[in-house]
C-alpha positions in Angstrom: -8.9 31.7 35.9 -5.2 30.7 35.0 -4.2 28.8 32.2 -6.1 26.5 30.0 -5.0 24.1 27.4 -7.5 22.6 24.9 -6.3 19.2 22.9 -2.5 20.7 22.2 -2.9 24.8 22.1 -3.4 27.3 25.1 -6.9 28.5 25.1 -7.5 31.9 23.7 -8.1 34.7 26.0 -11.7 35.4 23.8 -13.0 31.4 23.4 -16.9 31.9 23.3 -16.8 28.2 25.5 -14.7 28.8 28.3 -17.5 28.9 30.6 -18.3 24.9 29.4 -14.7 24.3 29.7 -14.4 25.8 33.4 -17.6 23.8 34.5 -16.4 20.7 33.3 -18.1 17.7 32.7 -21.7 17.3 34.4 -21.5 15.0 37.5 -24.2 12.9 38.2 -25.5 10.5 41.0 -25.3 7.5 41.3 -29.0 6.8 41.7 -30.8 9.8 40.4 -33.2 10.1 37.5 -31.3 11.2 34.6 -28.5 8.3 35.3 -31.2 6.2 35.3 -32.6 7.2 31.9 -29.9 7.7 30.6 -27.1 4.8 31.8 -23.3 6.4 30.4 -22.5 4.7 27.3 -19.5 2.2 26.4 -16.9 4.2 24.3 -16.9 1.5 21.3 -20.6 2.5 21.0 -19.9 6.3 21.6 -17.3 6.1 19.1 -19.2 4.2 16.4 -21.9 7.1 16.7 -19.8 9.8 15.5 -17.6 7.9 12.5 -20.0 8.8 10.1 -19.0 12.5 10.8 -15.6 12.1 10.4 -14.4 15.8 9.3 -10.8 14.7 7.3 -12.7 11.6 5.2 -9.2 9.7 3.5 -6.6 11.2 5.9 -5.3 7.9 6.4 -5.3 6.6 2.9 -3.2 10.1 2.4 -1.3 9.1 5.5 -0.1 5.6 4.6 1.1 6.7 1.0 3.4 9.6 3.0 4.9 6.2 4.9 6.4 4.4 1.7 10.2 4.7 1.1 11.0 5.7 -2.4 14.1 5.1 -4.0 15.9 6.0 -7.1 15.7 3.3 -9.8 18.7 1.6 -10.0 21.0 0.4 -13.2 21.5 -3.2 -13.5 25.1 -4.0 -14.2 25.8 -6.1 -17.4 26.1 -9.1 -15.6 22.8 -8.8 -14.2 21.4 -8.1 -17.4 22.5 -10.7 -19.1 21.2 -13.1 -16.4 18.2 -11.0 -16.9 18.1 -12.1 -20.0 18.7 -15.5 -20.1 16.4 -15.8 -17.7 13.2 -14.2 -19.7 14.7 -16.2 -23.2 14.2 -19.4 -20.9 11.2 -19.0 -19.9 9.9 -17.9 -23.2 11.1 -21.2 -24.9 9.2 -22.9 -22.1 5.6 -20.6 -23.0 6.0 -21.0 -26.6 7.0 -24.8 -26.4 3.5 -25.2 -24.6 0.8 -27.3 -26.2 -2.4 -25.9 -25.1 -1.7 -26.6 -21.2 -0.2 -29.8 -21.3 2.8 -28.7 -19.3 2.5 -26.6 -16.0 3.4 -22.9 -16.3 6.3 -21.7 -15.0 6.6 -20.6 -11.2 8.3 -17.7 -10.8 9.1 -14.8 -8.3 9.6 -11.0 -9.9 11.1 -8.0 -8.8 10.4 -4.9 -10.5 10.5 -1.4 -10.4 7.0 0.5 -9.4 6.9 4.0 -10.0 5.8 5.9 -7.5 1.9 7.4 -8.4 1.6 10.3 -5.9 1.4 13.2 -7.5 1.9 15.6 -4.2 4.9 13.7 -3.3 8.6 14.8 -4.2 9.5 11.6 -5.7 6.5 11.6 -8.9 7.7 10.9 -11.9 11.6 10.0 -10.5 11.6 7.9 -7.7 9.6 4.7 -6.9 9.8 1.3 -4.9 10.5 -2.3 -5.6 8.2 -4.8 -5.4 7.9 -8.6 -5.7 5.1 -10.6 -7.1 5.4 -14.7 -7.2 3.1 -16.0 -9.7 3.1 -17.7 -13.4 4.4 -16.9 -15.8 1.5 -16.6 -18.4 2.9 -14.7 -21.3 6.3 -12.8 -22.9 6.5 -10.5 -25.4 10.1 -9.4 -25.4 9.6 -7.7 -29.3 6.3 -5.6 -29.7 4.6 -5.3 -26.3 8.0 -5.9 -24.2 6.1 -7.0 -21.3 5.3 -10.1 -18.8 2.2 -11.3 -17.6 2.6 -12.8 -14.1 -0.7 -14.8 -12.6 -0.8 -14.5 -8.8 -3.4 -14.8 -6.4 -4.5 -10.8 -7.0 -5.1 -11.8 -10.4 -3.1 -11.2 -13.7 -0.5 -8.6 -13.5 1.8 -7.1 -17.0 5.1 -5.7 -15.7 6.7 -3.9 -18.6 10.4 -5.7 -19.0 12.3 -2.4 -18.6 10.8 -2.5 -14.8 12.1 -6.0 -13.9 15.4 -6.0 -12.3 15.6 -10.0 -11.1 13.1 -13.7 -11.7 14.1 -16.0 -9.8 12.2 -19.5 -11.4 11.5 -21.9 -8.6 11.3 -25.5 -9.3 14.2 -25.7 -12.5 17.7 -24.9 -13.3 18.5 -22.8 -16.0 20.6 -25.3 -18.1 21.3 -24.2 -21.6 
């Protein structure tokens, strides 16, 4: 027997099921019985059988978190945070200058800091992403809460104001 290679590794001199791996796969006719009462199966059905018994259950959940980029949060200048600023004290005039709906909410498109969550990789509790939601504009609370509520089509979302780097409000100018 020479050398055998199972999946990626060279089989070990001692496997207890070298004797199935040097016989191979059975062969069958064509036309005898067994094929017959038995027909080979379609791999989408073979596969389908044994997904229940999948051995590493959230390996690709795990997987897909190790594919985000994380960054360091960045410092806005003070030229973005003013605009920052002027931008959230606008929109708030427009919220609290509402009468019970009468005038449409404000459209807007956020982007904010999201820390990152996962606690095995290096960059919990330093690094994290940046994200962008468009929505409305629902509520600001720059004094107690410091936060904004954004409706979008995943539902209400509160970003807490230190997180939000830029809005950009579609629809109006920002005329003071």
């Amino acid at each position: 027997m020479g050398e055998a290679v199972i999946g990626y590794a060279e089989m070990p001199a001692d496997f207890r099921y070298a004797d199935v791996f040097w016989r191979g796969k059975p062969r069958h006719g064509k036309f005898d019985d067994f094929r017959r009462k038995h027909p080979p199966m379609p791999p989408a059905r073979w596969a389908k059988i044994y997904a229940p018994f999948d051995a590493l259950a959230g390996l690709d959940n795990e997987l897909k978190k190790k594919q985000v980029v994380y960054s360091e949060r960045r410092s806005l200048s003070d030229g973005e945070k003013e605009e920052l600023d002027r931008r959230l004290s606008f929109l708030y005039s427009l919220i609290s200058g509402r009468e019970h709906g009468s005038a449409a909410l404000p459209a807007v498109t956020v982007t904010y800091f999201e820390p990152c969550t996962d606690e095995c990789s290096e960059w919990f509790g330093t690094g994290g992403t940046y994200a962008r939601i468009e929505g409305t504009v629902t509520r600001i609370n720059p004094e107690h809460s410091r936060c904004i509520v954004i409706r979008s089509s995943g539902g209400d979302r509160i970003l807490p104001l230190e997180d939000v780097t830029s809005i950009d409000i579609s629809g109006d100018s920002l005329t003071e």
